[in-house]
C-alpha positions in Angstrom: -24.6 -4.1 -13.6 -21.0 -3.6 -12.8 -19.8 -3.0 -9.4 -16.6 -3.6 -7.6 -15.4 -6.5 -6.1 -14.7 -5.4 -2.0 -14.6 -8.7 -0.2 -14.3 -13.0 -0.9 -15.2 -15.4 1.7 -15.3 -19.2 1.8 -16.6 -18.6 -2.6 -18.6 -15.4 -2.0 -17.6 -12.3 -3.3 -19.8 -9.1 -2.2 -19.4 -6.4 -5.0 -20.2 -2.7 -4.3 -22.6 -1.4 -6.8 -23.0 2.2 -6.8 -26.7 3.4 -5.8 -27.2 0.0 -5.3 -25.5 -1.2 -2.8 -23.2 -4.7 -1.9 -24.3 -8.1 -3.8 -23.7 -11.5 -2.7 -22.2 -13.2 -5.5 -20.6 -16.4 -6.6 -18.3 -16.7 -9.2 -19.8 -18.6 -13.0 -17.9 -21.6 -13.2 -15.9 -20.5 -16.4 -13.7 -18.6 -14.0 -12.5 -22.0 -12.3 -12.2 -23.6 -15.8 -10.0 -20.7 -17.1 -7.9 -20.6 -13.7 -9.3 -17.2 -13.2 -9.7 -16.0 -9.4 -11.8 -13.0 -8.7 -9.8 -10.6 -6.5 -10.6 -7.7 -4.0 -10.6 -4.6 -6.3 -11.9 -6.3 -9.4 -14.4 -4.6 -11.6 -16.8 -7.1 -12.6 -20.5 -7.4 -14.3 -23.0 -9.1 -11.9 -25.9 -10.7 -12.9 -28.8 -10.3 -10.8 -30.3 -13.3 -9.1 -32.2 -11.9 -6.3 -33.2 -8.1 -6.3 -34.8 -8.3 -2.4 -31.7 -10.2 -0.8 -29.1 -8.8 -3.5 -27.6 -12.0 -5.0 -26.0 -12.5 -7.7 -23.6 -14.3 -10.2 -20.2 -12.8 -11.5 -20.1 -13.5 -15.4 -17.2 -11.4 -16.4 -14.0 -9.5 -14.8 -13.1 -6.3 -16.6 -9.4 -5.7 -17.4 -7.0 -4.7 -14.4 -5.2 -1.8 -14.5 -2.9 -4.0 -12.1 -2.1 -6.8 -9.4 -0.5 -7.1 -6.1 0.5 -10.2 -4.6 0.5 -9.2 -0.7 -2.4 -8.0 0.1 -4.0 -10.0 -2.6 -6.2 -6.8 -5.2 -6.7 -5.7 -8.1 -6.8 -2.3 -9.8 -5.2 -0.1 -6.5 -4.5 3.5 -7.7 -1.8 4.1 -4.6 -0.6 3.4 -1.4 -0.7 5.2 2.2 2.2 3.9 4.7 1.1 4.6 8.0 3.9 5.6 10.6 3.4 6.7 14.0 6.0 9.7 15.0 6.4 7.9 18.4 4.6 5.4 20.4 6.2 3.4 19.0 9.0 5.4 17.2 9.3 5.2 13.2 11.1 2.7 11.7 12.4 3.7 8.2 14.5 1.4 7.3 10.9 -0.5 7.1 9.4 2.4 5.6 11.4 2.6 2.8 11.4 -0.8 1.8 7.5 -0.6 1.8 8.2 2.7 -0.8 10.7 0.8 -2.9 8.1 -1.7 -3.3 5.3 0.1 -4.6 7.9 2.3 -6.5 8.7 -1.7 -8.3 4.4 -2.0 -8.9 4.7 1.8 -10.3 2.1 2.7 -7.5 2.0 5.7 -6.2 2.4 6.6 -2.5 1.1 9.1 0.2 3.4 8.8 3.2 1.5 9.4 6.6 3.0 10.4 10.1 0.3 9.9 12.6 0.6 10.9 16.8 1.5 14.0 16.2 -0.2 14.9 19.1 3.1 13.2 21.2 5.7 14.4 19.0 8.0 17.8 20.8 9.0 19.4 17.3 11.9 17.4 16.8 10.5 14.4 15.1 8.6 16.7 12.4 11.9 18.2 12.0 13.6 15.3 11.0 11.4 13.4 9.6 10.2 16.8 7.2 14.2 17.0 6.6 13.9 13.2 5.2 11.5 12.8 3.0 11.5 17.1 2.2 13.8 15.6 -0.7 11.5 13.2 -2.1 8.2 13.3 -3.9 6.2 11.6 -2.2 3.2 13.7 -0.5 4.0 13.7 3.4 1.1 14.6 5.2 1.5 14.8 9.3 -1.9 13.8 11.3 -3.3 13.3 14.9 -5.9 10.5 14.6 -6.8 11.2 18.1 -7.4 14.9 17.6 -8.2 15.2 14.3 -5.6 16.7 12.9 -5.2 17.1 9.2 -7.8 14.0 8.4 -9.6 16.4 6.0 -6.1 16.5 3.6 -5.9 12.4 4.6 -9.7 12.4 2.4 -8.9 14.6 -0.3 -5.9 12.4 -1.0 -8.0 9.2 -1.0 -10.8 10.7 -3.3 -12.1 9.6 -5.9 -9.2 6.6 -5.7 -8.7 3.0 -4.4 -5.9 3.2 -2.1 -4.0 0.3 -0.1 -3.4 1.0 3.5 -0.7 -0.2 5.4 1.5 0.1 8.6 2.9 -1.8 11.1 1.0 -2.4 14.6 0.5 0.5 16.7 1.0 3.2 14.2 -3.1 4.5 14.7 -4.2 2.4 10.8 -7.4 1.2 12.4 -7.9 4.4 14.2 -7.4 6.3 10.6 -10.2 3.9 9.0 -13.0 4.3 11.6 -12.6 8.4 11.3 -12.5 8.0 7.2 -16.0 5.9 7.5 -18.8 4.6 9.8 -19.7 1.5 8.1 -16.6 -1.0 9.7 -15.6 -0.1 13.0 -12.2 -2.0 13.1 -12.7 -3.2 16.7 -15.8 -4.6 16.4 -14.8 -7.0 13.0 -18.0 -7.1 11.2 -18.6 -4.9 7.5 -22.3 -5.5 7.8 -25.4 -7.8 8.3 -25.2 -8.8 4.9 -21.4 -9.6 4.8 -21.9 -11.3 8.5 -20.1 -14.7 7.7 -17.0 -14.0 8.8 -15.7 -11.7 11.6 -13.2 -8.7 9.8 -9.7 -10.3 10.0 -6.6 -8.9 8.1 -5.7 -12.4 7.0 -8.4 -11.0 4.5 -7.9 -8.4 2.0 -10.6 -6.2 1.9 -12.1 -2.7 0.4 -14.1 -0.1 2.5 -16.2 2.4 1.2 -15.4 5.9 2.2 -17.7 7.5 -0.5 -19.1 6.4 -4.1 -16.1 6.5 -5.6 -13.4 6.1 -3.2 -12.1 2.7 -1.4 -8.8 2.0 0.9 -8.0 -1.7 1.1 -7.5 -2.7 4.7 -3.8 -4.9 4.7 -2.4 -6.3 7.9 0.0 -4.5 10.0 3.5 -5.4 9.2 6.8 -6.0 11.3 9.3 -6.5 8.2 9.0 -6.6 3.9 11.3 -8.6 2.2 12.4 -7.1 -1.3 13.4 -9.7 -3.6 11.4 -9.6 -7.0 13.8 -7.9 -9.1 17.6 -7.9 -9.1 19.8 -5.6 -6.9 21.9 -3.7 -9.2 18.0 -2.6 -9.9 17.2 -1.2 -6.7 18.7 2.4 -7.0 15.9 2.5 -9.9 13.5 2.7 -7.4 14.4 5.5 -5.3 13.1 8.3 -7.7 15.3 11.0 -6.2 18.7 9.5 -7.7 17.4 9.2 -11.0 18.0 12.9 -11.6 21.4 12.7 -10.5 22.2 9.2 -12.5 22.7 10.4 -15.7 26.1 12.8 -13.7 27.4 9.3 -12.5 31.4 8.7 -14.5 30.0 5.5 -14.8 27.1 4.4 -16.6 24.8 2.2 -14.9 26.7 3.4 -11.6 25.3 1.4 -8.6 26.2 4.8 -6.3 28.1 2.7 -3.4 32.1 1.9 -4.4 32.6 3.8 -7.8 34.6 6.9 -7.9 32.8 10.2 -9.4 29.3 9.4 -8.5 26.7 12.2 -8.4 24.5 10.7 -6.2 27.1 10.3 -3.6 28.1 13.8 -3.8 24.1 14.9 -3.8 24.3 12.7 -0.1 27.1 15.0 0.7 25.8 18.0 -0.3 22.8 17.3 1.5 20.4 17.4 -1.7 19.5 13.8 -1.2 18.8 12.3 2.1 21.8 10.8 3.9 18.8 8.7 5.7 17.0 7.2 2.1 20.6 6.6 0.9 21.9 4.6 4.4 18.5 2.3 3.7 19.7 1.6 0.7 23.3 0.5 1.4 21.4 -1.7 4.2 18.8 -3.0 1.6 21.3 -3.9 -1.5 23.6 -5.6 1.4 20.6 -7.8 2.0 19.6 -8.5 -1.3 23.2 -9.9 -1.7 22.5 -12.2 1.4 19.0 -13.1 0.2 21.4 -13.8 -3.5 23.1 -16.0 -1.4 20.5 -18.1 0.0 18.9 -18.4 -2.9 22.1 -20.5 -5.0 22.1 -22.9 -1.7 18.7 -23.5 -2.3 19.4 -24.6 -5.6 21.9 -26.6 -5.0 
């Protein structure tokens, strides 16, 4: 059978097989001789042990589409970045290092405001005046009143999509009104995956439907962006690449040189003065992390 791979404890890993339901499964040892780890998201073949208590063995992993490091997963089809619109207020500096960093992984990303319920006007405003000028689908929501969860689920159908946003910003809130089998605050999945208490330390999938899956990640305070080099980074904010091939200078880094069409998009108010401020502050630190890294080396 083949199932999907939606949480590993202490050696077990308890694939979802549709109609079936979740297997207890350990891993054949050809995986440890081939320095292969299972991960949350993997498709795999199980063989079934035990049809009554649903064990099983995992003999083979099917190809991934793709990997992230942090949260540990396989095979995500895109991201939604929880923000709260106040309460506490939204920090985008942070948001927008969490979009550059699925733009690097080429995963897509749903951005979501929640609390609308405490914002005055002004905050959709802005915020709609932000990321207005990007691509990324922007869907406000009130958790507590229910406010536009239905667009939240057609979004997530039919895909496996990594959740994620600092503390405070409503993410468990938005998982217990997706599903009813993991109530956040409670930290258990089910009898069957009872072993450990739910913990974000963990990466793990919940099943919203047959098909679709988020991946619970922890909250997060700050994202560091340092896999790729900085002259790179203006790569990944998609709304400058159609101004980039205007730039005087090719492979223009859109800060000190003269003649630069994304500047004058920023001025023109075409591309957010916002998005492009993030990035002055993010290529400044990647020069510092630059830096740090040649003393390290020395």
């Amino acid at each position: 059978m083949i199932g999907k791979i939606i949480k590993g404890i202490a050696g077990f890993y308890y694939v979802h097989i549709v109609e079936f339901g979740i297997y207890e499964c350990k891993a054949k040892g050809i995986f440890r001789k081939d320095n292969i780890k299972p991960l949350v998201g993997d498709e795999v073949e199980v063989e079934i042990l035990d049809e009554n208590d649903k064990e099983g063995n995992i003999i083979r992993i099917l190809p991934r589409r793709n990997t992230l490091i942090r949260p540990s997963v396989a095979n995500v089809d895109q991201s939604l970045v929880l923000f709260a619109m106040a309460d506490p207020k939204p920090h985008l500096n942070l948001l927008d290092r969490f979009l550059v960093t699925m733009e690097y992984q080429q995963i897509p990303t749903i951005i979501c405001f929640n609390k609308l319920d405490l914002d005055d006007g002004t905050g959709l405003d802005k915020l709609n005046k932000v990321y207005d000028l990007t691509d990324y689908p922007t869907v406000f929501t009130s958790v507590k009143n229910g406010v536009n969860i239905s667009e939240i689920k057609l979004l997530l159908k039919g895909k496996t999509t990594v959740v994620a946003g600092p503390s405070g910003a409503g993410k468990s809130s938005l998982i217990n009104i997706l599903q009813s089998v993991v109530k956040m605050e409670t930290g258990t999945l089910s009898k069957k995956i009872a072993r450990g208490k739910h913990t974000t330390r963990h990466s793990q999938l919940i099943t919203i439907d047959g098909d679709s899956y988020i991946v619970d990640t922890p909250g997060f305070s700050s994202l560091y962006v340092e896999n790729f080099e900085r002259d790179e980074l203006k790569d990944y904010f998609p709304e400058f690449v159609a101004y980039d091939e205007y730039c005087y200078f090719q492979g223009c880094i859109h800060i000190h040189e003269p003649d630069c069409a994304v500047k004058d998009a920023v001025a023109e108010g075409k591309i957010s003065k916002s998005r492009y401020d993030n990035y002055l502050v993010l290529y400044n630190g990647m020069d510092d992390l630059d830096n740090s890294r040649r003393v390290r080396k020395k």
